[in-house]
N, C-alpha and C positions, 0 to 999 in steps of 0.2 A: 331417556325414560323418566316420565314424571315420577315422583316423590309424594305422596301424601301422607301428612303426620296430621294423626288428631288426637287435641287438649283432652284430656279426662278429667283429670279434677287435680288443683294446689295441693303441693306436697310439703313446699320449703319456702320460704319467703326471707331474706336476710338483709343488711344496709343496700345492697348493688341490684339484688336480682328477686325474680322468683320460680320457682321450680316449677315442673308438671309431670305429671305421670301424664302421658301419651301410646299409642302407637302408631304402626305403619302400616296404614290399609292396607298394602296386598298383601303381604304376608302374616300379618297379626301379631308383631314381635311386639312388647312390649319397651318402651323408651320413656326415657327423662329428657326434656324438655327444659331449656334452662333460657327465660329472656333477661336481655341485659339491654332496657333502654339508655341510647347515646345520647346523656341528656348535659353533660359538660367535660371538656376536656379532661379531667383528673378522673371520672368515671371510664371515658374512651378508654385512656393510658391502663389502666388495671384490666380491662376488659380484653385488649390488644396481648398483655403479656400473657394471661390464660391461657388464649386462644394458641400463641404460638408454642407455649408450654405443651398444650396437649396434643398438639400436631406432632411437635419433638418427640412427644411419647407413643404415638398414634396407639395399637394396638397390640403393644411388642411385650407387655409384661401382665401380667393376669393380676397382681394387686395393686395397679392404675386403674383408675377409671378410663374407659375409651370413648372416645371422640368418634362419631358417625360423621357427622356432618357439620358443616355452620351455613347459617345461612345471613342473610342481608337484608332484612326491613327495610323497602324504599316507600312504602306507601303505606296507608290504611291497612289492605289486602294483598300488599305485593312483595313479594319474597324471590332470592335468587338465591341460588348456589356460589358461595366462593369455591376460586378456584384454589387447590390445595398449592402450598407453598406462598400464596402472596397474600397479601391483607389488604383492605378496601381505602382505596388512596385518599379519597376524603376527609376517612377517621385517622389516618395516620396523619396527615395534614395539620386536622384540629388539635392533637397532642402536641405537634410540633409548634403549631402559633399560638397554644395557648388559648383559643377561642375557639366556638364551634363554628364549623366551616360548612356554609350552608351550599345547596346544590344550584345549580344556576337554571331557570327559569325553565329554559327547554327542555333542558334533561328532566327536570321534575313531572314534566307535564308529556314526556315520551315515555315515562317510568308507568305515570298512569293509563297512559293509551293502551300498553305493553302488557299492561297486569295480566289479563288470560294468556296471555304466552312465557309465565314463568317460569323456570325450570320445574322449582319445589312452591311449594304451598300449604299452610297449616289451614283445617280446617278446625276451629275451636268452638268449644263446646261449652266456655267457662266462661265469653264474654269476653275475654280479656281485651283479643284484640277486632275491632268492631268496626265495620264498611262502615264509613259517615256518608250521609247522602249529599251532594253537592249541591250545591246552587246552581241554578240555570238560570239565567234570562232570557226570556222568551218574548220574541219579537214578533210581529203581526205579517204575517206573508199577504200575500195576494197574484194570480198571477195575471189580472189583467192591470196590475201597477207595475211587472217588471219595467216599462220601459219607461217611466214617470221619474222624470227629472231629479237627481238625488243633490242637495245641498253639498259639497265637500267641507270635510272635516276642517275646524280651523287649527291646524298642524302647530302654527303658534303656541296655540294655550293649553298648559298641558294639565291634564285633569286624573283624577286618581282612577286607577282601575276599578270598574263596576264586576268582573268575573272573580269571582273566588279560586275558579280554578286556573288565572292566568299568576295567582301570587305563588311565588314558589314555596314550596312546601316545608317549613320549617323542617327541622333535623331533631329537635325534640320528640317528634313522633318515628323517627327511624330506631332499630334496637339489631341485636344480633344475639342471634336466636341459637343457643349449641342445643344439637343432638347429643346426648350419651345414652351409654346404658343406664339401665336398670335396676336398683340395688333395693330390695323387699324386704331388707334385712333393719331398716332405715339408718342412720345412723351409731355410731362403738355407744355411745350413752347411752341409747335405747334398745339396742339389742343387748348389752351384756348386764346391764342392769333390770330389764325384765324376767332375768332369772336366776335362778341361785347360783353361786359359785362353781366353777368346773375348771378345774386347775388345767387339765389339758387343752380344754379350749382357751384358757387366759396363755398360755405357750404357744399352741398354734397363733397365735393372733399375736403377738408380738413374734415370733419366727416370721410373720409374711411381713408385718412392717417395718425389718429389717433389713428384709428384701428389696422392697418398694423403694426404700429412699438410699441404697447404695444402687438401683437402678437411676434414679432420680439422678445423683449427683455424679454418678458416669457421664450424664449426658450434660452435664455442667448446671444442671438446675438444682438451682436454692429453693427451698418452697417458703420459708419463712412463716410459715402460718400452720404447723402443725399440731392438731389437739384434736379429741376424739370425736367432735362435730363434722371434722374434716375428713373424716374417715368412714365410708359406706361400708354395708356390708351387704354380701350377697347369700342365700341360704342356699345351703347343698346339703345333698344325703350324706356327704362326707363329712359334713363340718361347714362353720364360716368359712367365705372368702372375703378379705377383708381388702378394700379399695382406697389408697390416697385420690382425697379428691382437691377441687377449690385450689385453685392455681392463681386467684385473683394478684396473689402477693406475691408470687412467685417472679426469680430474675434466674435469666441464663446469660453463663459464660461459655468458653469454649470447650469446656467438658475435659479429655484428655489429649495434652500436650507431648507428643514425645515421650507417647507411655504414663504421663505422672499428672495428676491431678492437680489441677491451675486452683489456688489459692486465692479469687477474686476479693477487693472487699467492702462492702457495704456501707452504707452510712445512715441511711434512713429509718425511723424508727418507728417499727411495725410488728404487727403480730396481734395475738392475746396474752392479758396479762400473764396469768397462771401458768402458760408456756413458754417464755422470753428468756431471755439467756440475759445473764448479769450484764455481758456488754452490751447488749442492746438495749437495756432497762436504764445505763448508763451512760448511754447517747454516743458509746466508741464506735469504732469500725468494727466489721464483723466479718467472718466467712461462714462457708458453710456449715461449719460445727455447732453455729446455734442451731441447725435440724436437729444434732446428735440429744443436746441439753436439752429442745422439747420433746424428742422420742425417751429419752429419759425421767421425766415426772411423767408422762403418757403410762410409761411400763410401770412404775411405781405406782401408780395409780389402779393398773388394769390388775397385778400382780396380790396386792390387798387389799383391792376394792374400796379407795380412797375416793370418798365422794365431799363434795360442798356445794354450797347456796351462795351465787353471786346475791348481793341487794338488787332486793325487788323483784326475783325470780324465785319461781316453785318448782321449777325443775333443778335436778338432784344431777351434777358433772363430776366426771370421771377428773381427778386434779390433786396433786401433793402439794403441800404450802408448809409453813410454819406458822406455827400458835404464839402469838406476841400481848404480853401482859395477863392478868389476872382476867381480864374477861372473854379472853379467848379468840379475840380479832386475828381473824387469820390475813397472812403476809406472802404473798407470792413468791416463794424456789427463789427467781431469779433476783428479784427486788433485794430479797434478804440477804444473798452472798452479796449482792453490790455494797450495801453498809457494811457487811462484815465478809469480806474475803476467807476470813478462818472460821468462818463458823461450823461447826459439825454438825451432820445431816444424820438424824437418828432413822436408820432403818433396820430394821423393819418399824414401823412405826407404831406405839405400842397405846394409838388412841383416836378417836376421832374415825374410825373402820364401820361402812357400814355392814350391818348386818342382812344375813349371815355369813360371816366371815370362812375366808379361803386360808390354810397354812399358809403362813408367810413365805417370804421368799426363802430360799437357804442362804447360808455363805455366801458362797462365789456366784448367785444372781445379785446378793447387797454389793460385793466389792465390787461387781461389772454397775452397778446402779449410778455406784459413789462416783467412779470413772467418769460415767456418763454425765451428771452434774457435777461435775467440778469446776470451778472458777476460771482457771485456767483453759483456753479453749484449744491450745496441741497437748493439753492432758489428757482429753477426752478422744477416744478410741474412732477412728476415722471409721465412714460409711462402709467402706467396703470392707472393713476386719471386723463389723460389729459382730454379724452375723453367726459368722465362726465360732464367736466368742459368746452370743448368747447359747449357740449351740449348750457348746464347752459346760459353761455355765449351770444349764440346766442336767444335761449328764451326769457332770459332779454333784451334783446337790439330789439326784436321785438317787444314789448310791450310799 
């Protein structure tokens, strides 16, 4: 059964990708639309771990983002369904050699013959992605010349191709195109900050994000890239639901061993500043618990409504840092522990809150805080007992 998605208008645009709000013609669902042109191997490679990241998750946890579909940009117009569980040999190819791997002639030009018989198909509305019109060369018929003596080619001398559509089709115009849902709520910066303080919903919304990422690391996936942009939100008559998304950075292990959680470790150094864990800041090995340290200035952030101005932005992110020297230059959490191991982390933080400010946290939300950023990364409270423990946390402190 065919698939029709149509572009409605740019939502999100970031280094890799850009966003769309879409839907599904027959049914009228509304969908996000996420293209991710394969325009060099180090692009493929990020784009490839996503893809498998969300498939790992398919639809099995309500504060993930879900994954409909993916498709496979062969042409101008021409789009296929992957099949679920395999990736497009090509692209996995070009990660592996390090160059992009382009398609070879006949396929390119059976890709194009093919196009109306595609599985799925976007029809867009934004331009983005645009039929180019081909070149033809057009030769002079006649049919009382058919049988008028024809020259043979001199096979010898070899001459550049004159068809545009005999050259194969570059792989800088191929992309891979994810279905997901829909999130209206747009991103944790922009929804919680478009309204005043509601401590329940700052609880609710850190209760589902510690869900989400001891779901996450069950399945052996690190997401490494955790901060409140990464984070959709969906609007219900009940509340936020709030969605980990952006998997770009994400790496999976084998999740659980014999019962107990495999201890991968990392060595690459990635992320956003403002959420980095001291080891990563510090170019060591890592595991999973730098999730725990960016769900930890996350909370802290979400909890006192800790906001700041990256340079050369006007928009206002949810972020815990330290204030270094008399003019107030602020210093990234994890940066900071890396020069000073002992440094003590003052929470509730008694400055720099925008307004109007929410009660601080209590007690036993700061002591579970401090846990969570600590230096030490088996000091901090593993994914699957956070939860428990913001519980706990929150309990106590309302009482």
């Amino acid at each position: 059964m065919e698939e029709l998605y149509t572009l409605e208008r740019e939502v999100g645009r970031g280094s890799y990708g850009v966003v769309f709000e879409g839907h599904m013609a027959k049914t009228g669902q509304r969908v996000a639309i996420k293209r991710l042109p394969c325009s060099n191997p180090e692009c493929i490679e990020l784009y490839l771990q996503e893809l498998w990241a969300m498939r790992a998750t398919a639809k099995n946890h309500v504060n993930v983002i879900a994954l409909h579909s993916c498709l496979l940009q062969t042409g101008p117009r021409s789009l296929k369904t992957l099949i679920p569980g395999k990736l497009p040999p090509r692209l996995v190819e070009s990660v592996l050699k390090g160059s992009v791997v382009e398609a070879p002639q006949s396929q390119e030009k059976n890709n194009t013959e093919q196009r109306t018989n595609s599985v799925s198909r976007l029809q867009d509305r934004t331009n983005t992605v645009q039929a180019r019109p081909k070149h033809q060369t057009k030769t002079k018929s006649n049919a009382s010349d058919s049988t008028t003596p024809q020259r043979p080619q001199n096979k010898a001398k070899k001459r550049p191709a004159e068809k545009e559509e005999e050259q194969p089709e570059p792989l800088s115009c191929l992309a891979l195109w994810l279905v997901m849902e829909y999130c209206d709520g747009g991103d944790l910066n922009q929804y919680l900050l478009s309204s005043p303080p509601d401590s329940q919903r700052d609880h609710s919304v850190v209760r589902q994000l510690c869900s989400a990422v001891a779901f996450l690391h069950s399945l052996g996936i690190t997401h490494r890239d955790l901060k409140p942009d990464n984070v959709l939100v969906c609007v219900t008559p009940r509340g936020p639901i709030v969605k980990v998304a952006d998997f770009g950075l994400s790496k999976m292990s084998e999740g659980l061993v014999d019962g107990e959680l495999t201890s991968q470790h990392f060595s690459s150094t990635c992320g956003s500043d403002f959420y980095m864990a001291p080891e990563v800041w510090g170019g060591l090995t890592y595991t999973a618990q730098a999730d725990i340290f960016s769900l930890g200035v996350m909370f802290w952030a979400v909890l006192e409504r800790i906001t700041f101005l990256e340079e050369g932005a006007t928009q206002e992110q949810l972020g815990a840092y330290v204030c270094k020297g008399r003019s107030g230059w602020l210093m990234p959490l994890g940066e900071a522990l890396w020069e000073n191991a002992d440094l003590q982390l003052c929470i509730p933080m008694k400055f720099k809150r925008a307004p109007p400010l929410p009660p601080p946290p209590g007690p036993a939300m700061c002591t579970l805080l401090l846990d969570m950023l600590a230096f030490d990364p088996d000091a901090r409270p593993p994914a699957d007992q956070l939860e428990a423990r913001v519980h706990s946390a929150l309990t106590e402190d309302s009482h």
